[in-house]
N, C-alpha and C positions, 0 to 999 in steps of 0.2 A: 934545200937545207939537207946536210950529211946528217948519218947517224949519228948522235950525242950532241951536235950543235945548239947553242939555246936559238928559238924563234924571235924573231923581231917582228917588233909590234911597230907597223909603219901608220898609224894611227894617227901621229903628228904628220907624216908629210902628207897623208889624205886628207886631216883638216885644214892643210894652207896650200894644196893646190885646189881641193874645190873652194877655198873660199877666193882664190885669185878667180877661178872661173866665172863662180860668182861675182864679182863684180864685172869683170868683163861683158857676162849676160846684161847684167842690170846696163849698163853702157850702150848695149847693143838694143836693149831694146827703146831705151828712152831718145837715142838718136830716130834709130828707127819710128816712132810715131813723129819725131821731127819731121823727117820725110815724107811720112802719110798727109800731115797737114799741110805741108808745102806744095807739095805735088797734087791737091786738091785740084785743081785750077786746071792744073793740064791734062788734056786728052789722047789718047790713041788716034793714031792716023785714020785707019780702019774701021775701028767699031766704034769709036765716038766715046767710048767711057774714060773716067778716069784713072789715073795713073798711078791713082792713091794705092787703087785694087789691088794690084801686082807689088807694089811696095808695103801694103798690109803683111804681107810673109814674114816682111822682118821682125816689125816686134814680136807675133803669133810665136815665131819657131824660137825667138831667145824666151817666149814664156814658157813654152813646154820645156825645153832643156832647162831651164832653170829651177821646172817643176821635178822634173827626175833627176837633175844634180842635188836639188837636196831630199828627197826620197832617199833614194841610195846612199846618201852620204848620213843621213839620220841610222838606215840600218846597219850602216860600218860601226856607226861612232854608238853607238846604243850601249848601253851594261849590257854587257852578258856574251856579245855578240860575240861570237867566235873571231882571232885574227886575222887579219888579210893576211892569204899564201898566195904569193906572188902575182905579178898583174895587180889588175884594178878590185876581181873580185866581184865587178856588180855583175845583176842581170841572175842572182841568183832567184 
């Protein structure tokens, strides 16, 4: 932003791309324990366990991003908050 320009408050496009994110998570992870219960049955060639284990990640990692998509998107969209300058902003 130049000198004398006014700021843009992207405030709306933050709250409709996390909330597309947000469902995508949700997506990812409710397939994802599909695959945990499905894959119960089968086992690794090797060590005998199941296959579940290894396809447990999926849901695990869309709950944590899900957790810090709306974390961060809570302290964007807050009163008070100061406006995003440029980029995303988080991780502050």
């Amino acid at each position: 932003v130049g000198v004398g320009e006014p700021r843009v408050d992207d405030r709306g496009l933050h709250a409709t791309t996390a909330a597309a994110t947000a469902v995508f998570l949700c997506f990812m992870v409710t397939e994802g324990v599909g695959f945990v219960r499905d894959s119960y049955t089968q086992t690794t060639t090797y060590l005998g366990m199941p296959m579940s284990y290894s396809y447990a990640a999926i849901p695990a990692s869309g709950l944590i991003m899900l957790y810090y998509l709306l974390r961060n998107t809570w302290r964007e969209m807050r009163p008070g908050a100061p406006a995003p300058e440029g980029g995303h902003g988080w991780g502050r």
